[in-house]
KENU-621646 format. One record per residue (C-alpha): x, y, z; residue in three letters; residue number from 0; chain. Coordinates in steps of 0.001 Angstrom, whole numbers. Example, Ala and Ser with C-alpha at 12.3 -4.5 7.8 and 13.67 -1.06 7.14 Angstrom:
BEGIN
+---------+---------+---------+--------+-----+--------+
|       u |       v |       w | residu | num | chaine |
+---------+---------+---------+--------+-----+--------+
|   12300 |   -4500 |    7800 |    ALA |   0 |      A |
|   13670 |   -1060 |    7140 |    SER |   1 |      A |
+---------+---------+---------+--------+-----+--------+
//
This chain:
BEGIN
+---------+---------+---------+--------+-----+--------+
|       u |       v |       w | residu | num | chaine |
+---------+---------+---------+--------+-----+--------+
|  117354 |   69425 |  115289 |    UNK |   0 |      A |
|  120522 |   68092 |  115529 |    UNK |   1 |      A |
|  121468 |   70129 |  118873 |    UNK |   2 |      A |
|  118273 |   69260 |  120241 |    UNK |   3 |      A |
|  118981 |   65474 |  119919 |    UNK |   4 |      A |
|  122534 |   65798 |  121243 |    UNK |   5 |      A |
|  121316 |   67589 |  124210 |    UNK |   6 |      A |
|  118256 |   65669 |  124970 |    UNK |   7 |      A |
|  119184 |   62431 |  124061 |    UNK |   8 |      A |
|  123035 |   62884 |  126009 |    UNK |   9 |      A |
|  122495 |   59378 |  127871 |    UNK |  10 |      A |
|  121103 |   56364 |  126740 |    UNK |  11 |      A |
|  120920 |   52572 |  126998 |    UNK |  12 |      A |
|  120280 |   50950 |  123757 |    UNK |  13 |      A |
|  118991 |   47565 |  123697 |    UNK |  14 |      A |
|  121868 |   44488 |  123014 |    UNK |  15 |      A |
|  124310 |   46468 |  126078 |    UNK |  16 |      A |
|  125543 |   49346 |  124400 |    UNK |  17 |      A |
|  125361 |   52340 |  126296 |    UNK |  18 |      A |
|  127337 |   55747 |  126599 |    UNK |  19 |      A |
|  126658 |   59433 |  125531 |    UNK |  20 |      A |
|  125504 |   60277 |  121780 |    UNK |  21 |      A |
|  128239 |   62755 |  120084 |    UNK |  22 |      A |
|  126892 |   62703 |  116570 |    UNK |  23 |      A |
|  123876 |   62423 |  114798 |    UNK |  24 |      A |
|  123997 |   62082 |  110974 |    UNK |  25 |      A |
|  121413 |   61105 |  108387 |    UNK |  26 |      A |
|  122933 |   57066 |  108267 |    UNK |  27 |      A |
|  124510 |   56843 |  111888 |    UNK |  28 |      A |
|  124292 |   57515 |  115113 |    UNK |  29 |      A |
|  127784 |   57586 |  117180 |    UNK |  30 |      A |
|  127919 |   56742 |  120781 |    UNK |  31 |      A |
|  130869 |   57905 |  123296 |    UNK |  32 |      A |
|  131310 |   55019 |  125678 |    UNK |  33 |      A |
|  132624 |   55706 |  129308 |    UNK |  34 |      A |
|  135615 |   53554 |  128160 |    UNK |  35 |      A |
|  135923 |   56459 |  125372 |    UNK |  36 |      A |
|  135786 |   54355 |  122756 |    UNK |  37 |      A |
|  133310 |   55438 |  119615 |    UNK |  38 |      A |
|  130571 |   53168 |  119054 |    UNK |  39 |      A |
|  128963 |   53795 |  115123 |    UNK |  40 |      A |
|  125206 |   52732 |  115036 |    UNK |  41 |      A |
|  123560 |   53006 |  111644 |    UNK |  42 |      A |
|  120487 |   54422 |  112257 |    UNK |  43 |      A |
|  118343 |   51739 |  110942 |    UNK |  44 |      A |
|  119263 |   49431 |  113627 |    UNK |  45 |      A |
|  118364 |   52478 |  115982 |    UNK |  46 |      A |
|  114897 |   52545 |  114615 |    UNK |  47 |      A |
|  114251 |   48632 |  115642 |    UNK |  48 |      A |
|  115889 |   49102 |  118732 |    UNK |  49 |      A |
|  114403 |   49329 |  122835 |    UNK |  50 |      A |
|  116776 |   52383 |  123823 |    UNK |  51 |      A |
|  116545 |   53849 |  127207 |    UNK |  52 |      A |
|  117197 |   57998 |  127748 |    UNK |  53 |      A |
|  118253 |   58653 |  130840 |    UNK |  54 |      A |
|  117727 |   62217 |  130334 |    UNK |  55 |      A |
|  113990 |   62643 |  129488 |    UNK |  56 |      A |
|  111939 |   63831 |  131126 |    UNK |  57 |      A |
|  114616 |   64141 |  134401 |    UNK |  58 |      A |
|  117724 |   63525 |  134825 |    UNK |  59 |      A |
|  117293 |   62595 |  138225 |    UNK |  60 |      A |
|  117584 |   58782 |  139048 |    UNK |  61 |      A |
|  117666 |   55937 |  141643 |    UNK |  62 |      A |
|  120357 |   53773 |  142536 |    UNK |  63 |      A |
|  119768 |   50544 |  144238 |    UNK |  64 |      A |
|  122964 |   48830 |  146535 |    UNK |  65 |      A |
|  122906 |   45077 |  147619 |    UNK |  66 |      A |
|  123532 |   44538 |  151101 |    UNK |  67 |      A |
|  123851 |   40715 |  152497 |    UNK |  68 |      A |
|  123417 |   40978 |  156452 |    UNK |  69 |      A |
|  123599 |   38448 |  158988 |    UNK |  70 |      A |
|  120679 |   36406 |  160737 |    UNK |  71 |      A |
|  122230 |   37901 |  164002 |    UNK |  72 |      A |
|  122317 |   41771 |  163038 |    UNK |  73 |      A |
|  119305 |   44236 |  165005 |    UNK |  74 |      A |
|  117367 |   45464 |  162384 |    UNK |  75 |      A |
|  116284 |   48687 |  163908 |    UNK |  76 |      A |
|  120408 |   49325 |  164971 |    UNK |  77 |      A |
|  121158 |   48292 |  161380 |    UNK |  78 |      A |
|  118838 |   50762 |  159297 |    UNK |  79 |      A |
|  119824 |   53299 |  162030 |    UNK |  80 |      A |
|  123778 |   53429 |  160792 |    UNK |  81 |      A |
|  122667 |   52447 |  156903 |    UNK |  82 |      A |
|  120822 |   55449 |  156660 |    UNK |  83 |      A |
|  123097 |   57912 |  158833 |    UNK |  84 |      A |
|  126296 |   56829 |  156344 |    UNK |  85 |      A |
|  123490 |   57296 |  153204 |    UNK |  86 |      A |
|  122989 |   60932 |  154184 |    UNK |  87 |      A |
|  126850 |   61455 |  154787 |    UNK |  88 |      A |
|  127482 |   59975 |  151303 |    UNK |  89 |      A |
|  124900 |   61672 |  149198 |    UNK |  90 |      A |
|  126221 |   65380 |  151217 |    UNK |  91 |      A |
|  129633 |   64560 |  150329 |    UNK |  92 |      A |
|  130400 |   62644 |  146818 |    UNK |  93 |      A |
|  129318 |   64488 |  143727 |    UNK |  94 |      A |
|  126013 |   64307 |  142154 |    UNK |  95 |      A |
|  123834 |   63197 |  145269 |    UNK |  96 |      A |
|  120570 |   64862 |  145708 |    UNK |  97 |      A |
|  121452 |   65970 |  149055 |    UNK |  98 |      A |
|  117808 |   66782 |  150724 |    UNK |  99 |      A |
|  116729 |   62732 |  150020 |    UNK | 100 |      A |
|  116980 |   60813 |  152386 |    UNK | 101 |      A |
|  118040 |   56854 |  151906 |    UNK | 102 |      A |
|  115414 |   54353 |  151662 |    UNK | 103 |      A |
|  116364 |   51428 |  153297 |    UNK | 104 |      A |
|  114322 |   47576 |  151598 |    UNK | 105 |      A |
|  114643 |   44132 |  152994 |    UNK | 106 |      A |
|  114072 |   42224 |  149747 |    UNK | 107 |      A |
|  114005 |   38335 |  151125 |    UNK | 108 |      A |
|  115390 |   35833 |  152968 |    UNK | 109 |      A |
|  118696 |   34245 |  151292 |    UNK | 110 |      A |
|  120297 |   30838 |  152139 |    UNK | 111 |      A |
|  123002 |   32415 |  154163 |    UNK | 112 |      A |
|  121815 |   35753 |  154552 |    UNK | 113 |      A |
|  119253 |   38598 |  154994 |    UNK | 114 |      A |
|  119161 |   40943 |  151889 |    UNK | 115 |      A |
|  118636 |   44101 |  152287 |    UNK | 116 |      A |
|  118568 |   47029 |  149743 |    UNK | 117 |      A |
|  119395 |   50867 |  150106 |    UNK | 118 |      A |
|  117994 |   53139 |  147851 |    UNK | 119 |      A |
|  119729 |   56436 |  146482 |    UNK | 120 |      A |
|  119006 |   59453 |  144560 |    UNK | 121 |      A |
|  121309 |   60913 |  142304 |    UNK | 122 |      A |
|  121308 |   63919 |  139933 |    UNK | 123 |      A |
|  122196 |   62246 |  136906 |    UNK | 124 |      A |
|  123587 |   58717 |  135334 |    UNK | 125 |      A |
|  126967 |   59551 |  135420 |    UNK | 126 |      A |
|  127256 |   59390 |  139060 |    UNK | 127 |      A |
|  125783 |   56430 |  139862 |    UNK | 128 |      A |
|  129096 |   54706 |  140009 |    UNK | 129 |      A |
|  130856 |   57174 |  142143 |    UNK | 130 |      A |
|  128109 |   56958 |  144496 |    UNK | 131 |      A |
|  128150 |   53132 |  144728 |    UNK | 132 |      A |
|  131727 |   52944 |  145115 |    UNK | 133 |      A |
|  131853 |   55556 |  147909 |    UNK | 134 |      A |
|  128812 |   54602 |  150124 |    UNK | 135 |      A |
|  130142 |   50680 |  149597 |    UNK | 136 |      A |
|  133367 |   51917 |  151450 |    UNK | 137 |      A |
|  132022 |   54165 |  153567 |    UNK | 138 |      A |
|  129417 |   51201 |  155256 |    UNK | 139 |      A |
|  131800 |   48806 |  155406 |    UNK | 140 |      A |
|  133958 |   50758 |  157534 |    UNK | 141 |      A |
|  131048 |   51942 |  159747 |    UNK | 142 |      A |
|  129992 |   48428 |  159875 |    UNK | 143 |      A |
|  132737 |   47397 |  161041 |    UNK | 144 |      A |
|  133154 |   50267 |  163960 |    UNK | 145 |      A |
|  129679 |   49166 |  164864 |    UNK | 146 |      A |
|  130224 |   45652 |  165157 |    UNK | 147 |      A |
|  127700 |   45561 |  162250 |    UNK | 148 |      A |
|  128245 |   42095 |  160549 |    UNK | 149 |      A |
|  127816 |   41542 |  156581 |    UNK | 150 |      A |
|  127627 |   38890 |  154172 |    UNK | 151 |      A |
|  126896 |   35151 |  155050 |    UNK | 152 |      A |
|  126626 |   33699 |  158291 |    UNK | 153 |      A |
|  128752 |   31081 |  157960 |    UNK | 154 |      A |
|  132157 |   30410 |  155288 |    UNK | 155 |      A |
|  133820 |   26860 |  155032 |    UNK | 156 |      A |
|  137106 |   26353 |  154381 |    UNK | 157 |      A |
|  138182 |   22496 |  153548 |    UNK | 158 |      A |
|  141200 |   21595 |  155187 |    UNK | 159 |      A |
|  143494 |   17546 |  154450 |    UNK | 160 |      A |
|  141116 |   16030 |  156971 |    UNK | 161 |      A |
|  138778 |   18352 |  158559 |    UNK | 162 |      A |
|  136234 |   21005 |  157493 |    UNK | 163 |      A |
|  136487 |   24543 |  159367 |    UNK | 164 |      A |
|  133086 |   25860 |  159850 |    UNK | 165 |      A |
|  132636 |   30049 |  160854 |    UNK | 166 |      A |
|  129580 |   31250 |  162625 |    UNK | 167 |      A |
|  128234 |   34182 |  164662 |    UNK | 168 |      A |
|  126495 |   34007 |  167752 |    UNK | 169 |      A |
|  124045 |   36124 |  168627 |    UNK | 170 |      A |
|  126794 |   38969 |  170093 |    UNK | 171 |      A |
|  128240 |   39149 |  166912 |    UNK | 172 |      A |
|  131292 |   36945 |  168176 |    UNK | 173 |      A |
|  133351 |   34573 |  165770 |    UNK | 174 |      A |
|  133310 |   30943 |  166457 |    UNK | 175 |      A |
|  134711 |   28299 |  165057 |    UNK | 176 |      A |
|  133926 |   24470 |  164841 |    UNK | 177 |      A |
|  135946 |   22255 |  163938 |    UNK | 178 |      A |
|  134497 |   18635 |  161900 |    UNK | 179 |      A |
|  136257 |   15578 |  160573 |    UNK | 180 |      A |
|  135782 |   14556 |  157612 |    UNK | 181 |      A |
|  133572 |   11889 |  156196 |    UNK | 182 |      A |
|  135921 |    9066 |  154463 |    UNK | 183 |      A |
|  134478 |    7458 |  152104 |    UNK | 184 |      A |
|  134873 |    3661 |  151761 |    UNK | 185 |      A |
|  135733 |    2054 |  148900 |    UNK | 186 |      A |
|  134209 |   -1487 |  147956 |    UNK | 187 |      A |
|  137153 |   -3781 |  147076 |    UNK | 188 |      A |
|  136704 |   -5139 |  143506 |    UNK | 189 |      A |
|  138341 |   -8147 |  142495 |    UNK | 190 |      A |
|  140585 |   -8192 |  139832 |    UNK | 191 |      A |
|  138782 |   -9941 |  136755 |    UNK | 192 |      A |
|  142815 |  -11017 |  136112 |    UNK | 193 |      A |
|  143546 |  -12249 |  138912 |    UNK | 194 |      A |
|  142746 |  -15958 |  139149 |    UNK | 195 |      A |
|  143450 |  -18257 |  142442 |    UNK | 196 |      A |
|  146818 |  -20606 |  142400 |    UNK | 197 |      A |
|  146495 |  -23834 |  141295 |    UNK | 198 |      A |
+---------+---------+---------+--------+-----+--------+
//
């Protein structure tokens, strides 16, 4: 019984944000190998109350979802075109990527300074989920930037002693820059309750 948990039950999520691999099982606790390697000792009883999530059963197999933040400027078509060419390359070449999916690529809304879109992985198992993130992250941004691809918001503002710096891109992808003066505020002069006229 106890081989059969500690195989089955290798990867979990328990509710309250403790999560890792189970190592032991014993009749009062249940202790949990975080990826930080420290030893986590759960009596069982709060294990019984608790919403855990196995990310073994019934396949280990499992999705991976990565934020992108595009720009109102960017071709769609162009854009999915390169997001799912560098998807393919990463799942072929980093560890643990089912290799015969193929990305899905998810616009999930219009932000305030951006168009969010969402790429959608497969991976073998949980433990590679960050690997995968970190290397398709890097991968994009360099292709991205080859392709003249541009991410994150459309426009940054930097405050400056008297002026305000504003960054946009035009519709060829091309930095501009405007330049604003500050409003100055005007302050309403207050008389001094102690200061009373000469007689």
């Amino acid at each position: 019984m106890l081989s059969y948990l500690q195989r089955e039950l290798n990867d979990r999520d328990i509710g309250g944000g403790t999560e890792g691999y189970v190592s032991d099982i014993t009749w009062r606790n249940t202790t949990i190998k975080t990826r930080a390697n420290n030893m986590i000792i759960i009596p069982n009883s709060t294990l019984a109350g608790a919403t855990i999530i196995n990310y073994h059963l019934h396949e280990a197999k499992m999705s991976l979802w990565v934020d992108i933040p595009l720009s109102y400027f960017c071709d769609l078509d162009r854009v999915e075109k390169v997001t799912i060419e560098v998807g393919k390359e990463t799942l072929n070449a980093v560890p643990g990527g089912v290799m015969d999916f193929t990305p899905l690529i998810r616009y999930s809304g219009f932000g305030e300074n951006s168009l969010n879109l969402g790429v959608i992985f497969l991976v073998t198992e949980f433990k590679y989920k960050s690997l995968m993130k970190h290397e398709f992250i890097k991968r994009l941004y360099k292709r991205y930037k080859e392709e003249g691809i541009v991410m994150g918001c459309p426009s940054a503002w930097g405050e400056f002693n008297d002026q305000k710096e504003i960054w946009n891109y035009n519709q060829d992808n091309e930095k501009t820059i405007t330049i604003k003066a500050k409003k100055e505020t005007q302050k309403e002069n207050i008389p001094d309750i102690n200061d009373t006229p000469d007689e």
